[in-house]
C-alpha positions as CSV (number, residue, x, y, z in Angstrom):
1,X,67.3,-129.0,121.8
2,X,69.0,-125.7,123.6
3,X,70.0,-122.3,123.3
4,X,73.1,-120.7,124.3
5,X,74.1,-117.6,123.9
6,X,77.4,-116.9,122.3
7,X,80.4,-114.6,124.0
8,X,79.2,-112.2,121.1
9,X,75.8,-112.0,122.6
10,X,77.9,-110.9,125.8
11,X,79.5,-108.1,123.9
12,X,76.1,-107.3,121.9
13,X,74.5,-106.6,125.4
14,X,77.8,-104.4,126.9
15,X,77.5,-101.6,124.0
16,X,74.2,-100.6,125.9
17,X,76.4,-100.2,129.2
18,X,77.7,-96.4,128.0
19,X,74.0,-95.7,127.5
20,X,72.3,-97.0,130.8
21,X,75.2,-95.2,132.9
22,X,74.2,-92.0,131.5
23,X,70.7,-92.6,131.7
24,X,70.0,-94.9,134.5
25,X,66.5,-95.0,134.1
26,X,63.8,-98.5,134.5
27,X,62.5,-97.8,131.1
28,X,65.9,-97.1,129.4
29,X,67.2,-100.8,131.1
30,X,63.9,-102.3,129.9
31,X,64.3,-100.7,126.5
32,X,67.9,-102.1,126.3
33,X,66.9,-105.4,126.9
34,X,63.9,-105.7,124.5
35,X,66.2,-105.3,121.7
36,X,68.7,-107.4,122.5
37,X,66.5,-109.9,122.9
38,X,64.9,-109.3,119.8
39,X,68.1,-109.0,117.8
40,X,69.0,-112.5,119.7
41,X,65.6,-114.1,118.9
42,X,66.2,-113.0,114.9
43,X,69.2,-114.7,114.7
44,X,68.1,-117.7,116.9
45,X,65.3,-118.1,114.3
46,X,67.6,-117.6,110.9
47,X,69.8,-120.8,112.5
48,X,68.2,-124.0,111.1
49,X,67.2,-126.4,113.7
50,X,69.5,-129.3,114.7
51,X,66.4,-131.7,114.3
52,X,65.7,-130.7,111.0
53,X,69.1,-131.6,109.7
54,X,69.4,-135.2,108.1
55,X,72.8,-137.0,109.3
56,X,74.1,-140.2,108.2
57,X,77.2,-141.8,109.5
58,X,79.4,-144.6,107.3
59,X,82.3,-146.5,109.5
60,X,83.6,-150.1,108.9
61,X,82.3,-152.2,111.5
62,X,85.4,-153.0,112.4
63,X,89.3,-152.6,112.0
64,X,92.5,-154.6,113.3
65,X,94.4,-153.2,116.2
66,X,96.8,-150.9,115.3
67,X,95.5,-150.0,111.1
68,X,94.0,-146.9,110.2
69,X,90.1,-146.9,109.5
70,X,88.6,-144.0,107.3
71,X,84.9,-143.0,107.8
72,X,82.4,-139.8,107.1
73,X,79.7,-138.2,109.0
74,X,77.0,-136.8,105.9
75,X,75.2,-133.5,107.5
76,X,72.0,-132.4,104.6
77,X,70.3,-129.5,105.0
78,X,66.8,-129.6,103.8
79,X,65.7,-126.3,104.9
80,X,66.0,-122.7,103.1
81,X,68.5,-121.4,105.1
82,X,72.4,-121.6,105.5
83,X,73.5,-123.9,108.3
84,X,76.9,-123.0,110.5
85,X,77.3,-125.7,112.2
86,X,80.1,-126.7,115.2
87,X,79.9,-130.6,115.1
88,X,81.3,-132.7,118.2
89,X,81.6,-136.4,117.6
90,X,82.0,-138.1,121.3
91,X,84.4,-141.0,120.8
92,X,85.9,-142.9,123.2
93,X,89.2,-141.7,124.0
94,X,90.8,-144.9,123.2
95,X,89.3,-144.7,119.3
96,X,92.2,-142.5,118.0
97,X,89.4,-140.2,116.2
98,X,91.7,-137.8,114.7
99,X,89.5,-134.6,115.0
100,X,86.4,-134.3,117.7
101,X,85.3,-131.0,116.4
102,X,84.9,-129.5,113.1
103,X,83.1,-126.9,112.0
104,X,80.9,-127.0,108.8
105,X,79.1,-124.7,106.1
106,X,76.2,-126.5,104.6
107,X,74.4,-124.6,102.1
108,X,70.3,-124.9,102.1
109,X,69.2,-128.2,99.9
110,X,72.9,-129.4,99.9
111,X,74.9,-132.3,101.8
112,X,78.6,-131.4,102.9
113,X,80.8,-134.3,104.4
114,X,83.0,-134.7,107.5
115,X,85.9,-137.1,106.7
116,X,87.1,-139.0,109.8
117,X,90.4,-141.1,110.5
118,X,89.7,-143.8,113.3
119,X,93.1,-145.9,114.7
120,X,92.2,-147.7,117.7
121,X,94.7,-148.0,120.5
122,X,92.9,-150.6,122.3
123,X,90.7,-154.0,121.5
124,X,87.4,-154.4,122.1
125,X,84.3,-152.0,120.9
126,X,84.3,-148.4,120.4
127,X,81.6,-146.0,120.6
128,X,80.6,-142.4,119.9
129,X,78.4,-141.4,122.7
130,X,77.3,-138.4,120.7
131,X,77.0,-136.5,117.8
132,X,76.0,-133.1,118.9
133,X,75.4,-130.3,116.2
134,X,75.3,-126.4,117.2
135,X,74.2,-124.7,114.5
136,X,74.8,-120.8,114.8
137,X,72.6,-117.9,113.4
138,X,74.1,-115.8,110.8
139,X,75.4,-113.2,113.0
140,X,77.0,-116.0,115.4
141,X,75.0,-114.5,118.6
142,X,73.3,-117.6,119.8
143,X,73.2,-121.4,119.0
144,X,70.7,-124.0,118.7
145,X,72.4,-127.0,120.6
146,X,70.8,-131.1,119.6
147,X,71.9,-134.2,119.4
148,X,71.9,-136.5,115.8
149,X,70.8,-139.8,116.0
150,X,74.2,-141.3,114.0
151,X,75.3,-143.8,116.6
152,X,79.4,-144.9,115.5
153,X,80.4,-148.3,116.3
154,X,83.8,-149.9,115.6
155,X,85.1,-153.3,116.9
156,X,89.0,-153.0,117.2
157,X,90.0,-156.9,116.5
158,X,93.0,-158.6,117.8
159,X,96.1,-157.5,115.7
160,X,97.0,-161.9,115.2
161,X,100.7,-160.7,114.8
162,X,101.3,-164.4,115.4
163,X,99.5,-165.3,111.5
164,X,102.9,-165.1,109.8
165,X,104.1,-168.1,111.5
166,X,100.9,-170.4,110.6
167,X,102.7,-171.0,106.9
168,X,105.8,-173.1,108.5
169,X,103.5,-174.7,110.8
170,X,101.1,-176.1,108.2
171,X,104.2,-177.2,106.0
172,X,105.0,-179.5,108.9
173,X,101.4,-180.3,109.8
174,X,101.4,-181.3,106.0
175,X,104.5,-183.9,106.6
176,X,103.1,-185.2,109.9
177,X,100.2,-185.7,108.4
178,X,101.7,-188.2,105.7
179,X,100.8,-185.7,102.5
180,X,104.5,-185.8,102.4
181,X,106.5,-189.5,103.2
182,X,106.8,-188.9,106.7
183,X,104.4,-191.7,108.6
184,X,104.5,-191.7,112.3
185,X,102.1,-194.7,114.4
186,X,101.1,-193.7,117.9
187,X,97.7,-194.4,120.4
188,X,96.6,-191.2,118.4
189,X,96.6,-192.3,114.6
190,X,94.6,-194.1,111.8
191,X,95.3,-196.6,109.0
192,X,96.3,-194.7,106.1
193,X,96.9,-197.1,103.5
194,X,99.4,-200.7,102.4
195,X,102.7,-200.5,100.9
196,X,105.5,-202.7,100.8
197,X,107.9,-203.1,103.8
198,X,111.4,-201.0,103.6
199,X,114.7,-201.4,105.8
200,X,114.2,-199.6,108.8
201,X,110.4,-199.8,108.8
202,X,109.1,-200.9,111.9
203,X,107.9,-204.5,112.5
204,X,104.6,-204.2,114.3
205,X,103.4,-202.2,111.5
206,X,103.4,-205.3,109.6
207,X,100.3,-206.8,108.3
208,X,100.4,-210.3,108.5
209,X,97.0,-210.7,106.4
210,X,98.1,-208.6,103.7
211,X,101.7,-210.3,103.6
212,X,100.1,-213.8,103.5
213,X,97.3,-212.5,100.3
214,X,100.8,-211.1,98.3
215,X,103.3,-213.0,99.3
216,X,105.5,-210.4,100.0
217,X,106.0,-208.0,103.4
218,X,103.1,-205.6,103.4
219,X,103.3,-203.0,106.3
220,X,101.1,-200.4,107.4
221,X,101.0,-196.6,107.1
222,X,99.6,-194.3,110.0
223,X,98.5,-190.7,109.8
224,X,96.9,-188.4,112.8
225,X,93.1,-188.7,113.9
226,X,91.3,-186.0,112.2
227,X,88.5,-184.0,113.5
228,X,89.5,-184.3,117.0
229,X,88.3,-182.1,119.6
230,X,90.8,-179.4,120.8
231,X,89.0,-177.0,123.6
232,X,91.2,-173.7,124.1
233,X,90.8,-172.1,127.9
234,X,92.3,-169.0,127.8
235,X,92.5,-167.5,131.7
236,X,91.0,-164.1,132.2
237,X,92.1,-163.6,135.6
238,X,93.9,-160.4,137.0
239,X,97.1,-162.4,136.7
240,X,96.2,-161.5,132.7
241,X,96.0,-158.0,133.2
242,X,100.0,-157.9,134.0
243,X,101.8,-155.5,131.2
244,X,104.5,-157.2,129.4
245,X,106.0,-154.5,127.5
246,X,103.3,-152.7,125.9
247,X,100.5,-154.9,125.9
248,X,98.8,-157.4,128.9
249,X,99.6,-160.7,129.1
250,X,95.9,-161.6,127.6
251,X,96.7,-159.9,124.6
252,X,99.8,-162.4,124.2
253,X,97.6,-165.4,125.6
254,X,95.0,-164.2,122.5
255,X,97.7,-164.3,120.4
256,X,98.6,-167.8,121.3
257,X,94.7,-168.9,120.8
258,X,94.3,-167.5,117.2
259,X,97.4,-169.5,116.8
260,X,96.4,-172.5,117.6
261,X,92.7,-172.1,116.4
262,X,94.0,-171.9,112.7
263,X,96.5,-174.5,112.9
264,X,94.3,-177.0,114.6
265,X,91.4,-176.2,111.5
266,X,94.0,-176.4,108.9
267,X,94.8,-179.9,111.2
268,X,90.9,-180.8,110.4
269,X,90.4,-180.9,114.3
270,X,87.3,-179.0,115.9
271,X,88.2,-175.5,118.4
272,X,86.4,-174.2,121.1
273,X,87.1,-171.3,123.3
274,X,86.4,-170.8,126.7
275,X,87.3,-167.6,128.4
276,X,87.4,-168.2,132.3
277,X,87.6,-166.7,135.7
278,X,84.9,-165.4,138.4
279,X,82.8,-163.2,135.9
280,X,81.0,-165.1,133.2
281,X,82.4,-163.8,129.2
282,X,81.2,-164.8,125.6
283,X,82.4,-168.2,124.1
284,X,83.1,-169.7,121.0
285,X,81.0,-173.1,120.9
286,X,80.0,-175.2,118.0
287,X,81.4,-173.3,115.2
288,X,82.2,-174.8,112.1
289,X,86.0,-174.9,110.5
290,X,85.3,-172.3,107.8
291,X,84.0,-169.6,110.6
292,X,85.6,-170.5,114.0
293,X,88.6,-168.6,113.5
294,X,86.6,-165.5,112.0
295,X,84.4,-165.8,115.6
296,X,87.1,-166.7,118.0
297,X,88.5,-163.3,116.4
298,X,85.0,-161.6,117.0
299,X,84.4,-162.6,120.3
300,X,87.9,-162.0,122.2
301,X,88.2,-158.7,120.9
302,X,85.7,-157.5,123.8
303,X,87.5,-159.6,126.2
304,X,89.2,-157.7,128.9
305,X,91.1,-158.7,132.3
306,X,88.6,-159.2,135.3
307,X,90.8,-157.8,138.6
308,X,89.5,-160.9,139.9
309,X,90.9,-164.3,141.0
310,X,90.0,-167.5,138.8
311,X,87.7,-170.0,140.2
312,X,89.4,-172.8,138.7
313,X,86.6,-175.7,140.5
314,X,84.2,-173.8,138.4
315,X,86.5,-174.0,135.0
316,X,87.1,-177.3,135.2
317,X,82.8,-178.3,135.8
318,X,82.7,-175.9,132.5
319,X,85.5,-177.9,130.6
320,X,84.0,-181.3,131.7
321,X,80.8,-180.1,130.2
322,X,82.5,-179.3,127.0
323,X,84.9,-181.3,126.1
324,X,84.2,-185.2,125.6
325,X,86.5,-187.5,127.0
326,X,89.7,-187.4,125.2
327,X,89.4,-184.2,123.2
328,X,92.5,-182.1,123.6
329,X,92.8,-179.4,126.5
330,X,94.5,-176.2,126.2
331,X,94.9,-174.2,129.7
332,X,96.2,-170.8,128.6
333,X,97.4,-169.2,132.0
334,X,100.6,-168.0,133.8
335,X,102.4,-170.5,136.0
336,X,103.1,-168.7,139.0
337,X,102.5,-169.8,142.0
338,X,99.6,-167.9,143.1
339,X,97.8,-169.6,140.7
340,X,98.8,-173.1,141.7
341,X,97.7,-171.8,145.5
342,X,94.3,-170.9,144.0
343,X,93.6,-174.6,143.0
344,X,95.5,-175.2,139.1
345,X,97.4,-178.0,140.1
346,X,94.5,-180.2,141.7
347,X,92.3,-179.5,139.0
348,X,94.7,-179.9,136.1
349,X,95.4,-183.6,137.3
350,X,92.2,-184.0,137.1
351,X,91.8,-183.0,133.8
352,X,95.1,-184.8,132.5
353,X,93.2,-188.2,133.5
354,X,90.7,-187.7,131.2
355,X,92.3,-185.7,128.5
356,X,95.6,-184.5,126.6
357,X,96.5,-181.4,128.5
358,X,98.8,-179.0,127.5
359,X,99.2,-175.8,129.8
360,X,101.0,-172.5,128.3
361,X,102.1,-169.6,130.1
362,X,103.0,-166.2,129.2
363,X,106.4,-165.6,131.0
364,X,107.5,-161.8,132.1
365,X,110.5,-161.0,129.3
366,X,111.8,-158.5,132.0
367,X,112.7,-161.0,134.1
368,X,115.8,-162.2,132.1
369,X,116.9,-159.2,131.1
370,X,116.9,-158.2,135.6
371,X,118.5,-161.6,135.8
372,X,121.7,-161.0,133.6
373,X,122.3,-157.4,134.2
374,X,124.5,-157.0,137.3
375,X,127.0,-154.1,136.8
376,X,126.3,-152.8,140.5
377,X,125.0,-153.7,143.7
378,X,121.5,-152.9,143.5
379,X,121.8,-154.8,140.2
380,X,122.9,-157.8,142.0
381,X,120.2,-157.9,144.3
382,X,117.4,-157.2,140.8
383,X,119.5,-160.1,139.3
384,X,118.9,-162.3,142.3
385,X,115.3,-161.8,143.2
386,X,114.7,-162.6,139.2
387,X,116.6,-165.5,139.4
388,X,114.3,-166.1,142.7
389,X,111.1,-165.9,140.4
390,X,112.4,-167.7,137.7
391,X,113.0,-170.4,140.2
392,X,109.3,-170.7,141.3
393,X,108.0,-170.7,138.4
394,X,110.2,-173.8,137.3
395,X,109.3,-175.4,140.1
396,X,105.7,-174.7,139.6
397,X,106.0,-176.0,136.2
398,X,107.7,-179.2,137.5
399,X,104.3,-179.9,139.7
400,X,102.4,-179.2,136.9
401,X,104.1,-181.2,134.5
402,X,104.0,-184.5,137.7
403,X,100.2,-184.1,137.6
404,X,100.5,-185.0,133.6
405,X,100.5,-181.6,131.7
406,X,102.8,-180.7,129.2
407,X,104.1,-176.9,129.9
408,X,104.7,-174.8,127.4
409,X,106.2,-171.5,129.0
410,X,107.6,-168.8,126.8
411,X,108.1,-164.7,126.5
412,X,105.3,-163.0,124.2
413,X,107.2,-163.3,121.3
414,X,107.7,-166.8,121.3
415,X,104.9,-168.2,122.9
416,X,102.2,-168.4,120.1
417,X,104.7,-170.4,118.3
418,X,105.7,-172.8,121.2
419,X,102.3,-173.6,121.9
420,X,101.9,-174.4,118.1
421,X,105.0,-176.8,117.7
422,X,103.9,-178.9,121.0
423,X,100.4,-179.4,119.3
424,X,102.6,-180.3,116.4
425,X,104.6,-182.8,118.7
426,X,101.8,-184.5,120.0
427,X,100.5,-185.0,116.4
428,X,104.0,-186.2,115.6
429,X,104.1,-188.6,118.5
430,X,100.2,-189.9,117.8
431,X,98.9,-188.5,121.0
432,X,96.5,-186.9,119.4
């Protein structure tokens, strides 16, 4: 705890001025300042101390990106005397706290409450890095300055704007699946049940055992594996940190993720989530269907974009150690070309040998609207190194899509959902 003396101390101490100039004497100074410090000391000593005060804090733990959170600090004053306090609460600028300072009247034996509005601008974890109370003396000439021991935490999750497409999906996850009459046989399905053959049914899914038990053409019905293994990879990378309208590309990538996490549960398969670059980050490993989108939520809201370059030799060592052979591999990065010159393309044939690989990208949304506007010269020449980009990246795709990866390559608003309806393809098409 400290004092500080208040700009009416300052004034309290220049009404003595007119006295000392007509009597500049040692004793008159000296007499002067005896009782302004006394009078400073009484009210120093009528303020209640800071440390004496009782403060509570209640906050959600957490709030989606972009909604409102409400929350209260509780100051109680256990003491015999009125407390006038000036409370600063240190958030993050990022927290959207909608007042920092208040000021506060709280009667002796009483609690008083400071109502707070928190809307986060930005994912991840906010903090308050203090809670500092002044509490005043009666006459407001000095101020006992402490700090409350009321940490504030709030986890600003992922916003998962892409959830309202998950309904459609599941409806034809539901058909693929065979819970309505579509059935669908590829290297990626199961025997579902008998039932008898049909005009336009397909021969080989005759069973010739069944037939010759009934006497009559039994075929085969097919549904997609369950509980398959889909590993999600989502590149952290500086490429990630590139804004695409309002947000980075990560928050997009994210979006694609949660995406796919809850359609691949509702699908029965098993997600994990590797985040990957130079700089090691949390993971989601091993969670169960009921809690792995709840904890893929949890644990990218802290991620961030490392202004570093991936080491892609090292991301594949971590996806060979967890994903078994054949479990489904999802590479969320940009295709651009500096990321093929860092190493992608080597490493994602390697990975297509052993597993179902599906690489999605991000795309820049500007680079369209550059490429189709060319009213003037210096239009023209926007238009064309666009169409220059767009070029590379196609042809990057093409290499990636030779070493056996299906690209999936989309602007933000479209991209959740494009990675979602190849996953549903590749069910469709019993690859999976």
């Amino acid at each position: 705890m400290r004092l500080t003396i208040t700009p009416r101390a300052v004034a309290l101490a220049a009404v003595g001025l007119p006295i000392l100039v007509l009597w500049p004497l040692w004793w008159v100074l000296t007499g002067l300042l005896v009782i302004w410090a006394g009078i400073v000391l009484l009210d120093a000593l009528r303020a209640p101390a800071p440390s004496r005060l009782l403060v509570q804090r209640r906050l959600p733990a957490q709030v989606r990106l972009g909604e409102q959170v409400s929350g209260a600090v509780f100051v109680t004053n256990p003491t015999v005397r009125t407390a006038h306090l000036q409370i600063r609460d240190a958030w993050n600028p990022t927290a959207g706290i909608d007042a920092q300072r208040t000021d506060l009247v709280v009667p002796p034996g009483e609690r008083r409450a400071i109502r707070q509005t928190l809307q986060p601008t930005r994912r991840g974890e906010h903090s308050s890095r203090a809670l500092v109370l002044a509490s005043r003396g009666p006459w407001g000439l000095v101020r006992r300055v402490g700090r409350a021991d009321a940490p504030g935490r709030l986890l600003a999750l992922h916003p998962f704007g892409s959830r309202r497409h998950l309904p459609s999906r599941v409806r034809r996850l539901r058909e693929i699946e065979g819970l309505a009459v579509v059935h669908q046989r590829g290297q990626g399905t199961e025997f579902d049940s008998l039932r008898d053959f049909v005009d336009g049914d397909d021969v080989r899914s005759i069973d010739w055992r069944a037939t010759a038990r009934r006497r009559s053409v039994v075929v085969r019905t097919w549904r997609p594996e369950r509980d398959r293994h889909v590993l999600l990879v989502v590149d952290t990378s500086r490429t990630s940190a590139a804004r695409l309208g309002d947000a980075p590309r990560l928050d997009a990538a994210l979006d694609a993720a949660l995406l796919m996490t809850a359609l691949a549960t509702q699908a029965g398969d098993r997600v994990d989530l590797l985040c990957v670059d130079r700089i090691g980050h949390s993971s989601v490993i091993g969670s169960s269907r009921s809690t792995v989108l709840r904890d893929v939520v949890r644990t990218t809201a802290a991620v961030h974009p490392a202004l570093v370059e991936t080491d892609w030799e090292s991301a594949a060592r971590k996806i060979n150690d967890r994903a078994r052979k054949g479990a489904l591999v999802v590479l969320i990065t940009p295709v651009e070309p500096s990321v093929v010159h860092q190493g992608l393309a080597p490493v994602a044939a390697r990975i297509a040998r052993d597993h179902p690989l599906i690489i999605a990208s991000v795309s820049d949304p500007a680079l369209d609207t550059l490429a189709a506007d060319r009213h003037d010269v210096e239009a023209v020449y926007k238009a064309a190194a666009a169409e220059q980009s767009r070029l590379e990246r196609s042809g990057v795709a093409g290499v990636l899509s030779r070493s056996g990866a299906r690209v999936v390559d989309a602007p933000p608003e479209s991209a959740p959902q494009a990675l979602a309806d190849t996953y549903l393809a590749m069910k469709a098409a019993g690859q999976l």
